[in-house]
N, C-alpha and C positions, 0 to 999 in steps of 0.2 A: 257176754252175748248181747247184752242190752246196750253196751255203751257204742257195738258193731251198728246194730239197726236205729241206733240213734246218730252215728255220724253214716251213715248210708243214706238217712233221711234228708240228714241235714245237704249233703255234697247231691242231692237230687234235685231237693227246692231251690236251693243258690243255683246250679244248672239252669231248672227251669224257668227262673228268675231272671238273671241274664239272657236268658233267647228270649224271654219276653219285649225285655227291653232292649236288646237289638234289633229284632222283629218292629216295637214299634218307633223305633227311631230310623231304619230302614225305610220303613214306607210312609212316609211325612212328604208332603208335598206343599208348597206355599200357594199361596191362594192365586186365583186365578187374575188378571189386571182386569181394570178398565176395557170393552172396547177398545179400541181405534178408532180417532176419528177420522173422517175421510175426509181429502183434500183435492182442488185440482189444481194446487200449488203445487207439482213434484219437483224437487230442488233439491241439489245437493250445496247450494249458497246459502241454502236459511243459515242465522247466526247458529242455533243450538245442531245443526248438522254436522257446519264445518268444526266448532267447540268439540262434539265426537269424536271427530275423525284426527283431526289433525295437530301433530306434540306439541303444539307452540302455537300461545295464539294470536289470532287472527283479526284482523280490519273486518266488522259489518259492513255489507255491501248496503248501500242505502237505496230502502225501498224494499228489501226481501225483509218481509215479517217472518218470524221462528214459524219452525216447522209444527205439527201436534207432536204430542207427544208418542212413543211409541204404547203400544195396546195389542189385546188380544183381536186376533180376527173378526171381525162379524160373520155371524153363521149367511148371511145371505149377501157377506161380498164374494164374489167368484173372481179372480185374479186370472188376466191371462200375461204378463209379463211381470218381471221383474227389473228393480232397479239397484242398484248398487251405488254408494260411494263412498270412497275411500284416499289417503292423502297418497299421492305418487312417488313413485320412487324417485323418480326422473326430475333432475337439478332445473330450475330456469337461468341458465344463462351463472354470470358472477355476481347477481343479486341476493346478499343472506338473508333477507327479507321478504323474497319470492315464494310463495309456497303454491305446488300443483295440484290440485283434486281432478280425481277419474271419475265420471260419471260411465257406466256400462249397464247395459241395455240387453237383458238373455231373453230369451221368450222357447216355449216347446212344453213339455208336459211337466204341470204345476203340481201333481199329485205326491211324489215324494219330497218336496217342499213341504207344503200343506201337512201332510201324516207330522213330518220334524217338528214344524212348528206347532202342529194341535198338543205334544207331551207334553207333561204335566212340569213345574219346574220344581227341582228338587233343592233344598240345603244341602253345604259341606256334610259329609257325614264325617262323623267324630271316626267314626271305624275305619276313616279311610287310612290306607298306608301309603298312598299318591305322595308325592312332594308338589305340596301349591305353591313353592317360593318360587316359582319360575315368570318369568316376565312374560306375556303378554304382549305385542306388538297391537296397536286398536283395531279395534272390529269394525267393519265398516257397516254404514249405516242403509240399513234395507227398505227398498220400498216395493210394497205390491201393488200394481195397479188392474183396474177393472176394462173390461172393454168400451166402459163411456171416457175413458180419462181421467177416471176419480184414482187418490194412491191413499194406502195407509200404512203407516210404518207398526211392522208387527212385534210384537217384545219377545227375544230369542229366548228360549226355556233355560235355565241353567242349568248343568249336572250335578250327579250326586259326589263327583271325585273331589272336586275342590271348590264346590258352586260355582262355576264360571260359565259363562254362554257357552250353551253347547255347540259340538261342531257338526253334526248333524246336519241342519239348515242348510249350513254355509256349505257343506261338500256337496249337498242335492243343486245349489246354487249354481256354481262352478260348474257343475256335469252340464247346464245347459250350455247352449250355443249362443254366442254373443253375439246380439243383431248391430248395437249402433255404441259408440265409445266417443267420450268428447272428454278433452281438457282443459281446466279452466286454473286461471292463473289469481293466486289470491297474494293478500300483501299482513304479511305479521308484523309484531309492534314493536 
């Protein structure tokens, strides 16, 4: 009878030993960045933009200094559009050295942007059953800009499936309506 209520005890504690520490490794969250700092250089040629964006790199344009770096929101910037860029799919010509960037331009309601980007970011969880070996195609790089012309590039949260940029952001992104789109032609090394 003793040795029943002694592994009864024991298979509780390890139970509730484990949900502890699933429980606290669950909700861990990494700290929150830096600000952002604002800029009224919005570019998708800075060097450390195009470096993001594009699989092969790239000739500095001379004259565009690096962008800041990406950060959390400032609680008193108010964003009414959004910027994007990202490397294009679309060939230039028979040049293997030509490389195209989209600069795209959405503007309309920032608000479930804004909710995406305020989450918390999370680490890989060890519990996860996700498969992370999956490739990734680059994220493009995001700018919010304010109604004086000021932008700042926001740091996308990560999730808990595999840490990766959530996609969140990016689909509130896309839902908007794209006001103005330019291509610009870069040259790799």
């Amino acid at each position: 009878m003793r040795i029943g209520r002694w592994i009864a005890t024991v298979v509780v504690l390890l139970c509730a030993g484990v949900a502890a520490v699933y429980f606290t490794v669950e909700s861990r969250t990494l700290p929150s960045p830096p600000d952002a700092i604002a800029t009224r250089d919005i570019t998708c040629e800075a060097p450390n933009v195009l470096g993001a964006i594009t699989t092969d790199p790239v000739r500095e344009i001379p004259g565009i200094p690096p962008a800041p770096e990406a950060g959390a929101v400032p609680e008193d910037f108010t964003p009414v559009r959004v910027v994007t860029c990202s490397e294009s799919a679309e060939v230039e010509g028979n040049d293997p050295l030509s490389r195209r960037v989209d600069e795209t331009v959405r503007d309309g309601d920032l608000s479930e942007i804004m909710a995406a980007l305020s989450q918390p970011s999370r680490p890989k969880s060890p519990f996860s059953w996700s498969d992370c070996n999956f490739s990734l195609g680059r994220q493009p790089v995001v700018w919010l800009v304010d109604a004086q012309g000021n932008g700042i590039r926001p740091a996308i949260p990560s999730d808990r499936s595999c840490g990766m940029p959530s996609a969140a952001p990016l689909a509130a992104i896309y839902d908007l309506p794209v006001v103005d789109h330019s291509t610009y032609t870069v040259q790799a090394y």
